[in-house]
C-alpha positions as CSV (number, residue, x, y, z in Angstrom):
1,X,36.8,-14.2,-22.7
2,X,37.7,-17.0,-25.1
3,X,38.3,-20.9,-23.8
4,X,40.6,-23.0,-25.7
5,X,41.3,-26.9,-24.8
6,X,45.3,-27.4,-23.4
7,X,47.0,-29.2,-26.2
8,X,45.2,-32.1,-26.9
9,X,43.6,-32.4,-23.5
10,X,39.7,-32.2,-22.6
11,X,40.7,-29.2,-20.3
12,X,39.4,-25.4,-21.0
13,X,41.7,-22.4,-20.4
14,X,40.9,-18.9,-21.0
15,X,42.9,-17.9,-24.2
16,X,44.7,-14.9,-21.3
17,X,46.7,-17.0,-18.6
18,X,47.4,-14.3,-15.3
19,X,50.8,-14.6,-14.3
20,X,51.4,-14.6,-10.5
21,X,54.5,-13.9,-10.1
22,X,53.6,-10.5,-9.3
23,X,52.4,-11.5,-6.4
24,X,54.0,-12.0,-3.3
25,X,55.8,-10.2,0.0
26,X,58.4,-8.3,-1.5
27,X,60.6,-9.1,1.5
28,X,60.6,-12.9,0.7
29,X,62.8,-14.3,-2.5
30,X,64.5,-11.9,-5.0
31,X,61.4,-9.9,-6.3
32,X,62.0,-6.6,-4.6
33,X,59.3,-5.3,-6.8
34,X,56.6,-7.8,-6.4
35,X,52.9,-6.8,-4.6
36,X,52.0,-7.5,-1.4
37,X,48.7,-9.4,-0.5
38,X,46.9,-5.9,0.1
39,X,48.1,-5.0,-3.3
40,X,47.8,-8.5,-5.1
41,X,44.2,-9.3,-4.1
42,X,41.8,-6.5,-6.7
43,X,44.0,-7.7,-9.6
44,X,43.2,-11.5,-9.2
45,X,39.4,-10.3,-8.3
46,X,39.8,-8.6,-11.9
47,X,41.4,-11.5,-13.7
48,X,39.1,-14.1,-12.1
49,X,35.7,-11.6,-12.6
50,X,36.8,-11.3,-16.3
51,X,36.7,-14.9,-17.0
52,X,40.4,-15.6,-16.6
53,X,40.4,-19.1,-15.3
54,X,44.1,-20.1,-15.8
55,X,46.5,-18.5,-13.1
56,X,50.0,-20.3,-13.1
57,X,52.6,-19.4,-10.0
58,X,55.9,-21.6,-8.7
59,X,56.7,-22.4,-5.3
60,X,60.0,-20.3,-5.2
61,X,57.7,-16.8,-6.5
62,X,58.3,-14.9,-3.5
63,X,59.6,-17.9,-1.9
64,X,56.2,-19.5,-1.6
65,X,53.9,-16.4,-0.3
66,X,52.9,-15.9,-3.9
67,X,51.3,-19.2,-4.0
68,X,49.8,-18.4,-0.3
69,X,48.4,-15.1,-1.6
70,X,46.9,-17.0,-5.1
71,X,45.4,-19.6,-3.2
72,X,43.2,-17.7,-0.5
73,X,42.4,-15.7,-3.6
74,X,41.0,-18.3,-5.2
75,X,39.0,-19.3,-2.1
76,X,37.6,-15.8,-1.6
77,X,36.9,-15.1,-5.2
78,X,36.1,-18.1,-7.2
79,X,35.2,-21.7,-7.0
80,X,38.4,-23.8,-6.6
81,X,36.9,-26.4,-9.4
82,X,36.3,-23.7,-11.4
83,X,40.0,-22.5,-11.5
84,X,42.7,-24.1,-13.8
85,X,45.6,-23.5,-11.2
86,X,49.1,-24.3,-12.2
87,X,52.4,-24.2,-10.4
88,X,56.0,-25.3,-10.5
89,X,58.8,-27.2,-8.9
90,X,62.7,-27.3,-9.5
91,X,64.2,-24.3,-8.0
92,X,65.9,-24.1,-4.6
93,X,63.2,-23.8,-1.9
94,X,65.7,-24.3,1.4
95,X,69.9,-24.5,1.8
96,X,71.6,-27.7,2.2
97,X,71.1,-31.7,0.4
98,X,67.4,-32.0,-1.4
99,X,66.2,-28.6,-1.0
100,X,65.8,-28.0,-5.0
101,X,65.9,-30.3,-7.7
102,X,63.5,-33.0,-9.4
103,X,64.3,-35.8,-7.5
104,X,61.7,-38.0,-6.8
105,X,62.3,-36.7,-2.8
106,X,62.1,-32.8,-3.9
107,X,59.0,-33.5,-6.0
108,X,57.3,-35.4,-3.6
109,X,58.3,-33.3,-0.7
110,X,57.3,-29.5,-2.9
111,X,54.1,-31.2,-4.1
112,X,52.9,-31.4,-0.9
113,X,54.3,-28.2,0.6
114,X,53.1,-26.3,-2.6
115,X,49.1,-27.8,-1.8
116,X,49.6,-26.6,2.0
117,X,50.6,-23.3,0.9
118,X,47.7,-23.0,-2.1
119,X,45.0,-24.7,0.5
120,X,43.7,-27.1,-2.2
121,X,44.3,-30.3,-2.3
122,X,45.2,-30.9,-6.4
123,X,46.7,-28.9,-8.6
124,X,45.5,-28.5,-12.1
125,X,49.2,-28.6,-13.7
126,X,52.0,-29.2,-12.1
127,X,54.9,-28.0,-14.4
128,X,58.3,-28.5,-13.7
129,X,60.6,-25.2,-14.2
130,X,63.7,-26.3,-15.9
131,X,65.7,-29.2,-17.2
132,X,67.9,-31.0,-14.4
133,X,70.9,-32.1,-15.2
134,X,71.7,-33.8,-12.0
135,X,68.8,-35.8,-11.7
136,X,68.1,-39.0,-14.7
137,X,65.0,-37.8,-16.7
138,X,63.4,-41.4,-16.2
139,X,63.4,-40.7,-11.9
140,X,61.7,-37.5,-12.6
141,X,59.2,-38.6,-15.1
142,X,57.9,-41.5,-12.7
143,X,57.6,-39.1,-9.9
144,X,55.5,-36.8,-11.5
145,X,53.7,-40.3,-13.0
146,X,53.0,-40.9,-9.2
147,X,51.4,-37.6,-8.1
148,X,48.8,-37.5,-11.2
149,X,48.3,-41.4,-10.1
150,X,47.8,-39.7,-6.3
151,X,45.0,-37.0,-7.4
152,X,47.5,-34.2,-6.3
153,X,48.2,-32.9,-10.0
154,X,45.7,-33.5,-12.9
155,X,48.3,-32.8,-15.7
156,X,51.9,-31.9,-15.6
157,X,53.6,-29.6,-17.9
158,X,57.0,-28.4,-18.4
159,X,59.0,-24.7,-18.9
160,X,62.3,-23.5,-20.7
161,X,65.0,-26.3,-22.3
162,X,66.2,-27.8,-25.2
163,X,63.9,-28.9,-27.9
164,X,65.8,-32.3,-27.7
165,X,65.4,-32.6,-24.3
166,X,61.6,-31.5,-24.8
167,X,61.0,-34.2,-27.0
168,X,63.9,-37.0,-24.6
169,X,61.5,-36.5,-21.8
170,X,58.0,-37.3,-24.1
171,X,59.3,-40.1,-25.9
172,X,60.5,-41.6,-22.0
173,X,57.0,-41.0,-20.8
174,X,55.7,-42.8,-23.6
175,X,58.0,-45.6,-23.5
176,X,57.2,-46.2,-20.2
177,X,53.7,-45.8,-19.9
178,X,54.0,-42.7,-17.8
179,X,52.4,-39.5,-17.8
180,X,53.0,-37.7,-20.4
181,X,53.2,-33.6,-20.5
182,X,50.8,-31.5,-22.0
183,X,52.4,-28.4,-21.7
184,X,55.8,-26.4,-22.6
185,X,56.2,-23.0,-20.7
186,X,58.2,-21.2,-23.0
187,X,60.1,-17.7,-23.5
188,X,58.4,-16.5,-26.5
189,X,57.6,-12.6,-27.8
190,X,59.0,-10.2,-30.4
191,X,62.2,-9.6,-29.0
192,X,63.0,-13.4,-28.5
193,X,61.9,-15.8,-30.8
194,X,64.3,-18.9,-31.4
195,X,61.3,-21.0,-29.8
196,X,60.2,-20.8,-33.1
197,X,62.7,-22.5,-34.5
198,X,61.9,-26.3,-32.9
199,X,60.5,-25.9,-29.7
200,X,56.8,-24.9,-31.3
201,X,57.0,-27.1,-34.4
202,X,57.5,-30.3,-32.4
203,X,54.8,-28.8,-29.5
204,X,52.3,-27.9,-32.7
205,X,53.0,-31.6,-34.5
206,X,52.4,-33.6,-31.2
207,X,49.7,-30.9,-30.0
208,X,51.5,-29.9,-26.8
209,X,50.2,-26.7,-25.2
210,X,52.8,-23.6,-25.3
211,X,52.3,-21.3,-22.8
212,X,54.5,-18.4,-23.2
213,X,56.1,-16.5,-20.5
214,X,57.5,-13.2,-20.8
215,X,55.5,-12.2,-23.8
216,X,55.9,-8.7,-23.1
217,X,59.4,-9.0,-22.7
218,X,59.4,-7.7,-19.0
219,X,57.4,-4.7,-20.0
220,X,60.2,-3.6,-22.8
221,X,57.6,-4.1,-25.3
222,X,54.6,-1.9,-23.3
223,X,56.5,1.4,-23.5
224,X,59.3,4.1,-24.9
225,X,63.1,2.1,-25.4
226,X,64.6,4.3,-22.8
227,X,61.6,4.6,-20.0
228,X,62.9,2.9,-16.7
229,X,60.6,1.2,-14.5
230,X,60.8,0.1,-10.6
231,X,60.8,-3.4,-12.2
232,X,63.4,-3.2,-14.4
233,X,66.1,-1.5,-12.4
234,X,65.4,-4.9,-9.6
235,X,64.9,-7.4,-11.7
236,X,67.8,-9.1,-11.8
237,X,66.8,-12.0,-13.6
238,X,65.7,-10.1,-16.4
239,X,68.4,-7.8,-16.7
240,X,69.8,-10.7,-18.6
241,X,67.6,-11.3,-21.2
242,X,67.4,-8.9,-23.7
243,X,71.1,-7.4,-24.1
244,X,72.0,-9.1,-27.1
245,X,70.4,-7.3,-29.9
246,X,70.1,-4.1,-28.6
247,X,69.8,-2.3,-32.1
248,X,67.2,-4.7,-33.5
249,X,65.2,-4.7,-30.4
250,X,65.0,-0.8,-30.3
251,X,63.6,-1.0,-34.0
252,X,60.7,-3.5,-32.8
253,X,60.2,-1.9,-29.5
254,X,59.7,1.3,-32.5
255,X,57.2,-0.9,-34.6
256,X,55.3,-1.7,-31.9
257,X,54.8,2.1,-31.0
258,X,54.1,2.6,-34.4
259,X,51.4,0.4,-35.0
260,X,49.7,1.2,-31.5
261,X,49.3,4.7,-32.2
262,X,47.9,4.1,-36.2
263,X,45.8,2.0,-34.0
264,X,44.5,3.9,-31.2
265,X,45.6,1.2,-28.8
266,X,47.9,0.0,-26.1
267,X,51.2,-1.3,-27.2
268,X,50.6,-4.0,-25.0
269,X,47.6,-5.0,-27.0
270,X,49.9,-5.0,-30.2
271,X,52.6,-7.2,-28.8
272,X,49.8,-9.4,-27.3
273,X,48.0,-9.8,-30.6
274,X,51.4,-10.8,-32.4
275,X,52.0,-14.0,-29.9
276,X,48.1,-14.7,-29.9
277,X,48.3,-14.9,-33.9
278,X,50.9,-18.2,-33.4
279,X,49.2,-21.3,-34.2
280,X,51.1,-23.1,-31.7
281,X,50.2,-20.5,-28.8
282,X,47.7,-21.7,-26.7
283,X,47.7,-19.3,-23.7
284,X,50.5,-16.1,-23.5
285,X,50.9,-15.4,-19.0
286,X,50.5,-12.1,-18.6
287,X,52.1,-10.0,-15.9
288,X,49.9,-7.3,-14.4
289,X,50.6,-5.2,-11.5
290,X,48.0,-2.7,-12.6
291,X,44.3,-3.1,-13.6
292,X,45.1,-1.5,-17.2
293,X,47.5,-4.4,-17.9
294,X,44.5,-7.2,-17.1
295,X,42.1,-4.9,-19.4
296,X,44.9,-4.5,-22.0
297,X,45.2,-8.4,-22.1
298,X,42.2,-9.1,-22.5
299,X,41.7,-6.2,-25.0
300,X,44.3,-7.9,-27.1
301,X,41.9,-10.8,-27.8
302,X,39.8,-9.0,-30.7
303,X,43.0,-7.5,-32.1
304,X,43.7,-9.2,-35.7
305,X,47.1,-8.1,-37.0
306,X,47.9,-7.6,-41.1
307,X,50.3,-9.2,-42.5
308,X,51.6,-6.0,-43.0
309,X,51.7,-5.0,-39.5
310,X,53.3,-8.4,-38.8
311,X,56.1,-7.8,-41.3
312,X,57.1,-4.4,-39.8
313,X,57.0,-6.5,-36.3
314,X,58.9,-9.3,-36.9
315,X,61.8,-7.8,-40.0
316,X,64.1,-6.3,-37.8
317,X,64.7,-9.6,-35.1
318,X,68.0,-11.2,-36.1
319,X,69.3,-14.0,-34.2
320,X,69.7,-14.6,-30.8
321,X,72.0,-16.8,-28.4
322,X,69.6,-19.1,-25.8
323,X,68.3,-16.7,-23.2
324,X,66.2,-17.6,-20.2
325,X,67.8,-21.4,-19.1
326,X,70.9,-23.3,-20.0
């Protein structure tokens, strides 16, 4: 495994971040297809035993059993300081006034409820998962300011929005003598890349971490255009996401193939490599609800694309409308 520092932080991260969404009881939230503990627990033991120390989940994954599952995993498998653990807040955890949000009530109340559910007492990154527009940025920013202050989050990161608002929220922080965040969680991979536009320029000029999600593009990029999987006939969330470019994405989906079988390798390790090649990339989160996809990950490390290989990946992409927030 190789160890890279987030952003310009002193902390270490494996260069493979494991994904937990996967994990979680498939009767709780909207991921019909997620696994259950039984199921989750060998593919953390895999990811941990491999040297994967960075495991990112969200309260609302499995509306919170995916961050019960990840945290007795930890405690069974690992020690807790020696796991980068990261998780999220924004999304609606409970009906009615303050039950989603970034208030300073919703963050101090999810912070708290996210630590009982994990069993630790910190978090290593607390991230929060969108933009809200019903909430002023400054409220938000000192309420994160405050739980780093307490010792319940070490650093705090953020996921999918505006470049502008990206860069609103940093220049607040700094204005104010707040916390500042290391991270953007991003949607980044071959069939969706209009983060490249200013979202990883600004993150590479003020050494921000980027984090991808979605780097396989829900598994489109892992196998043939037309396969189905349980995953992508339930997942309603990702339904939405690639059904703009249908034609260009069938051609990449294609070079991707291509290349894997010249290769002798997994597409997965191919679409892997291309988002690992990103100077700005610090750490794609991988999905894996199988042990070949932690093994395929991690494969990916010691794959060095040509330039030639990245020109058949990236030619066919043409533009895309914002996809994965508002």
């Amino acid at each position: 495994m190789e160890y890279v520092k987030l952003g310009r932080t002193g902390l270490e991260v494996s260069r493979i971040c494991l994904g937990c969404m996967t994990y979680g009881d498939p009767n709780k939230g909207t991921h019909a297809w997620s696994l259950n503990e039984e199921d989750s627990r060998p593919l953390l033991r895999q990811a941990i035993e491999a040297g994967i120390n960075f495991l990112d989940t969200a309260n609302t994954y499995s509306n919170g059993s995916s961050e019960e599952i990840v945290g007795r995993a930890i405690k069974d498998f690992a020690r807790r300081d020696d796991i980068v653990l990261a998780t999220k807040v924004f999304n609606r955890m409970r009906p009615g006034p303050n039950g989603a949000g970034l208030s300073r009530k919703a963050i101090f109340d999810e912070i708290d409820n996210s630590l009982r559910r994990l069993g630790t007492d910190y978090v290593d990154l607390y991230q929060i998962h969108r933009w809200d527009y019903t909430t002023p940025i400054e409220e938000t920013l000192e309420a994160l300011h405050d739980i780093v202050k307490a010792g319940k989050a070490r650093y705090i990161g953020a996921s999918s929005m505006h470049a502008w608002q990206f860069a609103k929220a940093i220049y607040t922080s700094r204005l104010n003598g707040w916390t500042e965040f290391v991270s953007m969680q991003d949607h980044l991979n071959l069939l969706y890349r209009e983060e490249e536009r200013e979202m990883l320029p600004f993150c590479e000029d003020q050494k921000i971490a980027v984090i991808p999600w979605s780097p396989l593009a829900r598994g489109r990029l892992t196998r043939d255009w037309d396969e189905a999987t349980a995953r992508t006939q339930s997942d309603e969330f990702g339904k939405t996401l690639y059904t703009q470019a249908v034609d260009a994405d069938h051609k990449i989906v294609d070079a991707v193939g291509t290349i894997a079988k010249a290769r002798g390798i997994a597409r997965a390790q191919v679409a892997t490599a291309w988002i690992l090649q990103k100077s700005a990339v610090t750490a794609p989160i991988i999905g894996a609800s199988k042990p070949g996809h932690i093994t395929d990950a991690i494969a990916s490390l010691a794959v060095k694309l040509t330039p030639e290989e990245i020109e058949a990946l990236e030619s066919p992409y043409i533009p895309h409308g914002v996809a994965g927030f508002k």
